[in-house]
C-alpha positions, 0 to 999 in steps of 0.5 A: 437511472444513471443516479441509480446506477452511480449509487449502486456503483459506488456501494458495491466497486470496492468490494466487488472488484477487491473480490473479483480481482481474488477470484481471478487470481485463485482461478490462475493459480489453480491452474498453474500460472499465479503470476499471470493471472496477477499481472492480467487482474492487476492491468484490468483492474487498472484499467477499470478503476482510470474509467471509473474515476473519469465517469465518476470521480471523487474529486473533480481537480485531481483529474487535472494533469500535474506533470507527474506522469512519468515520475509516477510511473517510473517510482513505481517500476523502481519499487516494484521491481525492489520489492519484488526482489525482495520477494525472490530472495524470500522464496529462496529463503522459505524454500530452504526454512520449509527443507529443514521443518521437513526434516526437523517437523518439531522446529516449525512455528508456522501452521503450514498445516492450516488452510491456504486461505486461513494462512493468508489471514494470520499472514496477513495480520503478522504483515500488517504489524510490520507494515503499521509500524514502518509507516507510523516510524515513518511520519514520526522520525524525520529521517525516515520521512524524507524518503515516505515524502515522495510518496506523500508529495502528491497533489491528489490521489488517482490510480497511477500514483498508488504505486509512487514510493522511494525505492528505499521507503519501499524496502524499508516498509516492506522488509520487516514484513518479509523478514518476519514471516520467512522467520516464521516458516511462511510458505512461498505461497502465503508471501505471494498472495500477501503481495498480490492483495496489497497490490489490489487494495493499495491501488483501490485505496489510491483511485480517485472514484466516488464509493462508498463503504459503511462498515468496509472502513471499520476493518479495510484501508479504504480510499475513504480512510486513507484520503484523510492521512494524505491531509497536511493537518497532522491529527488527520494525516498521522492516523490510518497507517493500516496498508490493507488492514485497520486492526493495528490502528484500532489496537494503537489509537490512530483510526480516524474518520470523521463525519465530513468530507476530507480535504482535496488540498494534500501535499507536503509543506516542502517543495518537491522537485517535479524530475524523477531523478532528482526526487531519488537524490531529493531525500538524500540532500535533506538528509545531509543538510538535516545532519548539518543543521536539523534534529533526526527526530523532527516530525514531518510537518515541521 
């Protein structure tokens, strides 16, 4: 029974709670608070996904303890609450791009006449374009990766540091994004539930629980794709750069699942310190040295 039972979960957690965590936040929306209903589906979402990977973890070493607690967490404020400001500062913008197709209807570019959910698809395509890029210029230019090296420092991959990144891999990775849909005339609503799914499937990505997807690989970044980009080996770890969506690697060639198990040995060849702060300074240090003695275009593993 509990084989059964463990099976049946492994097929239907991923896309279940990725839908349930939608459903409850439409529900919160309708009724007026989205962002409460964002912060509650976040934290239950949390908290199922920790008790799932004690009871049915994918690996069995990534449940030790690596000392990384704080610093994950405190990675995750920070970024969070840059991010987030980024977002305010694009509401403000979206109000006043939508003030003016008020005006001048002829001048919008943006469908704001579709379907909210429809909206969300094309927003998310646009975002994911943005998104790919960043992440790909990230592990092809070593400037940029020193700052996306924080977040691939980890030893092993779990709930709690889905949310590890530099404050400025976070802008930079998000920002292009935001820029082009608020370029485009998004709606405020669009670049929120944007977040909110990013948020949900960054953290199922992460979560170190035994699922399984079959076809779910083709279109989602599943925690089965993304466990081969943190690998050390280069053809595996520069491929999957989708955040939410797989359409861009598909259409640029860096889809990658092979038919065996990923490595459970992820990391960085540097050394990264274990402090948060000094992990803030720790690219800006590289950066120097690397203006002194490197080449800017070095790719991450060397």
């Amino acid at each position: 029974m509990t084989k059964f039972l463990r099976t049946s979960i492994a097929w239907t957690a991923w896309p279940g709670l990725l839908l349930l965590s939608i459903l409850t936040t439409a529900l919160g929306s309708a009724q007026g608070w989205p962002m409460i209903a964002f912060y509650l589906t976040y934290t239950v979402l949390a908290i199922l996904l920790l008790l799932l990977q004690r009871w049915m973890p994918h690996e069995e070493s990534w449940l030790r303890n690596d000392g990384q607690l704080t610093p994950d967490i405190a990675h995750t404020l920070v970024s969070t609450s840059a991010v987030q400001g980024m977002l305010a500062f694009s509401g403000m913008v979206g109000v006043s791009t939508g003030m003016t197709m008020i005006k001048a209807p002829d001048t919008g570019i943006w469908p704001r006449d579709w379907p909210l959910a429809v909206q969300v698809v094309l927003g998310l395509v646009v975002l994911e374009f943005a998104l790919y890029w960043a992440h790909r210029i990230a592990h092809e230019v070593r400037a940029v990766w020193l700052f996306h090296a924080v977040h691939h420092s980890v030893e092993k991959l779990t709930v709690v540091n889905s949310g590890r990144f530099h404050f400025v891999d976070a802008v930079k990775s998000v920002l292009p994004g935001i820029a082009l849909l608020v370029a485009l005339g998004a709606p405020m609503d669009v670049l929120t539930w944007l977040s909110a799914l990013g948020a949900y499937i960054g953290i199922l990505t992460h979560c170190n629980v035994a699922m399984r997807f079959g076809v779910l690989s083709l279109v989602f970044n599943t925690p089965e794709l993304h466990r081969w980009h943190h690998s050390q080996d280069q053809r595996e770890g520069n491929k999957n750069y989708g955040e939410s969506v797989m359409i861009w690697d598909w259409i640029f060639g860096t889809w990658f699942n092979e038919n065996r198990r990923p490595p459970a040995d992820i990391g960085i060849p540097d050394a990264m310190p274990p402090r948060f702060r000094d992990q803030i300074v720790w690219p800006f240090a590289k950066l120097v040295d690397m203006t002194r003695y490197g080449s800017s275009k070095e790719r991450r593993a060397t």
